[in-house]
C-alpha positions, 0 to 999 in steps of 0.5 A, a space after each residue: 489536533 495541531 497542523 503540521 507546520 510550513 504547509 497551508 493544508 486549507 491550500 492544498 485541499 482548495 487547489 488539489 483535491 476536488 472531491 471536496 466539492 462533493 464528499 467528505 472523504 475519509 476511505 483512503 484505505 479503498 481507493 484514494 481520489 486523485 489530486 488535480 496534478 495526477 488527474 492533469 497527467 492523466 488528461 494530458 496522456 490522453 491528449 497526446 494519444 489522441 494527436 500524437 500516436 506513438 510519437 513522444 513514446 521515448 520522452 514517457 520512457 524517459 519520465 518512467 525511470 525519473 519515477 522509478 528513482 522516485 519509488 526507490 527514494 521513498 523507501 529508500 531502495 536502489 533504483 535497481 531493485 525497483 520494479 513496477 507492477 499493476 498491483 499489490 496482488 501483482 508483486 505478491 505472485 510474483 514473489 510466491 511463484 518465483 520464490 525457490 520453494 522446497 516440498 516440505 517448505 511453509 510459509 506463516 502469516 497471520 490470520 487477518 491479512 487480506 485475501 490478496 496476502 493468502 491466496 497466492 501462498 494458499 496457491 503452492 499447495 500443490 508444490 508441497 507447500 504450506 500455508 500458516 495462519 496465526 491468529 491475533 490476541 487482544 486486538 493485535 498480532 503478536 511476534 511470539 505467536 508469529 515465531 511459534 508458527 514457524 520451524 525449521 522448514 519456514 522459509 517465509 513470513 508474509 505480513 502486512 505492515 498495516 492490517 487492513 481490517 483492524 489498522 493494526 500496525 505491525 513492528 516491521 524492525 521486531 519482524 525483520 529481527 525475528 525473520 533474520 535471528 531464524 534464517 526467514 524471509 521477509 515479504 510485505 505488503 506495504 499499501 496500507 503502510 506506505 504514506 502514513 510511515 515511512 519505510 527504509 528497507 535498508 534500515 528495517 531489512 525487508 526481503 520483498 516489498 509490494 504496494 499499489 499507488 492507489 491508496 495513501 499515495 493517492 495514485 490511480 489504480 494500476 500503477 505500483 510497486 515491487 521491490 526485490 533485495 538484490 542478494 534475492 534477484 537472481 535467485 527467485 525465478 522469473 515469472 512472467 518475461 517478456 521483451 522488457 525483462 531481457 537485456 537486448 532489445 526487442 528489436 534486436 536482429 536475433 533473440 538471446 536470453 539474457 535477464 537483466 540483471 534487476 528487478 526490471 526482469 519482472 517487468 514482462 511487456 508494455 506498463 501501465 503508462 498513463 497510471 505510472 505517469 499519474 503515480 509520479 505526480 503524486 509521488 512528487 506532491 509528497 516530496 514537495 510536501 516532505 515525507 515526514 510532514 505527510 506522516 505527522 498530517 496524516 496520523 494527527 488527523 486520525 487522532 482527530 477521527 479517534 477524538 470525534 468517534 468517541 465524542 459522538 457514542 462510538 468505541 475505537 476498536 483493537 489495540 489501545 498502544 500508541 504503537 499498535 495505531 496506524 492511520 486506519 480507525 476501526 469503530 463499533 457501537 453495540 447495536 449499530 450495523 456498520 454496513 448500514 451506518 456507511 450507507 448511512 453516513 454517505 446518504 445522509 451527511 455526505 461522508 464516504 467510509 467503509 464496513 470491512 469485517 463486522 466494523 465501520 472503516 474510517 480512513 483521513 488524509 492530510 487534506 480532510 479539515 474541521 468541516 470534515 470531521 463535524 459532519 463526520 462527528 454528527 454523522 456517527 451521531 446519528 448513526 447510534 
């Protein structure tokens, strides 16, 4: 597997990522290490809290909405429809108990999403609304399968862009089609996505869009992103306001309840200030690095994991289209417990990866090198 050009990967992992030191990590797809740079926010947030108080608060403002243009490049939003949230499960309830819902209304989405991508549709019940699961076929989820589930009281497709257990990565430009051509909503849940693909939500129409930092984007937990169309702000209902969704200010001579006219009247109270601030410095490695170089890194070194798994006795799970892939290789072997092979693989050879649903999870990132990948090699080995 080649490198990608103009970067000196061997640098940036000797300079930024200092889990190195202790691990070959290949579970991105759980909860990332930080970079250095992000840590050294997190470090410096500390200290001015310790000496300075709310001294400074104005200037950490000031940073945030530097951030914010940042989120609405990445996916190329306006900054307008950019609010923060605390998590992926954060943004999804908001667009579930906002959205104008009807008795009689349904929502579809397919059967392997995480429970996070469920719940909270499960969750209008009791407002009369229902909840369909497709299942997938032949490893992946099918757009006709996901348009025989809906009718004329669809109102919403919830999908993830990436499947968490399966890597399955869903044709997000075939589903906004699909959801345009029937009068259909479409709300996506980005974390898996975000990082190894690139997303233009104005290119690919997408109607909501959420993603914690903490995964690809190697942000801490707790610091993410919402995304709201802006033909959608003022018709969902705003949930969870407070001083920071109105238009005055909280220290305004008399109350008057007036929204702001974005997406930041989903922003409710104080934020997660250290983690957004942490969330940013990541966000700028990316950019520094280019968006489209992290994407071919990142892909390039799950063909690399694909290569070895096979190499070492193990068969590569789910759809074998190249179109179908994503940065998340899911692995079996007849026999193997791939509960006991993660514990095995950590214990043993110092590799981190993950069991979801029945299969051993093996998620890379731009930094993981050939060191890597050989105690990873010998690793799976060991495990058949």
């Amino acid at each position: 597997m080649g490198d990608s050009p103009g970067i000196d990967w061997d640098e940036v992992r000797q300079t930024q990522f200092p889990v190195v030191r202790n691990w070959a990590f290949f579970d991105h797809a759980a909860v990332a290490p930080l970079p250095r740079r992000s840590g050294e926010v997190l470090r410096e947030w500390i200290d001015r809290q310790e000496h300075q108080g709310v001294v400074g608060w104005s200037e950490n403002e000031t940073r945030l909405e530097g951030i914010r243009d940042q989120v609405a490049r990445l996916i190329h939003a306006d900054r307008d429809e950019i609010a923060f949230i605390n998590s992926t499960t954060h943004g999804i309830g908001l667009i579930a108990e906002g959205f104008p819902w009807r008795a009689g209304d349904n929502v579809v989405t397919a059967a392997d999403e995480y429970p996070s991508n469920i719940y909270p549709w499960m969750n209008l019940e009791s407002r009369g609304v229902e909840l369909r699961m497709v299942p997938s076929r032949q490893g992946r989820i099918w757009p006709e399968d996901l348009s025989a589930a809906m009718d004329r009281r669809t109102r919403l497709l919830a999908i993830s862009h990436v499947e968490f257990a399966t890597g399955f990565r869903n044709d997000l430009d075939a589903l906004a089609a699909l959801c345009q051509g029937r009068g259909v909503a479409l709300c996506v849940d980005a974390i898996q996505g975000l990082g190894p693909f690139r997303i233009d939500v104005r290119g690919t129409p997408i109607d909501f869009l959420a993603a914690d930092g903490h995964k690809w984007l190697l942000g801490p937990e707790g610091a993410g992103l919402l995304y709201v169309r802006r033909d959608w702000i003022d018709r969902l209902r705003p949930i969870g306001v407070g001083w920071h969704s109105v238009v005055g200010s909280y220290n305004a001579p008399r109350v008057e309840f007036r929204l702001k006219p974005n997406a930041q009247r989903w922003e409710g109270g104080s934020f997660n200030m250290p983690g957004l601030l942490s969330f940013g410095a990541s966000l700028g490695l990316f950019f520094e690095w280019g968006l489209d170089t992290v994407s071919r890194r990142i892909l390039d070194r799950a063909a690399a994991v694909r290569e070895r798994a096979r190499a070492a006795g193990w068969t590569v799970a789910g759809s074998p289209r190249e179109e179908d892939r994503s940065s998340i290789v899911v692995l079996e072997r007849p026999g193997v417990d791939p509960q006991a092979a993660a514990h095995r693989l950590r214990g043993r050879h110092g590799v981190v990866a993950a069991c979801r649903r029945g299969r051993l999870r093996i998620s890379p990132h731009v930094y993981n090198n050939h060191d890597d990948l050989e105690r990873l090699q010998a690793g799976l080995a060991e495990c058949g």
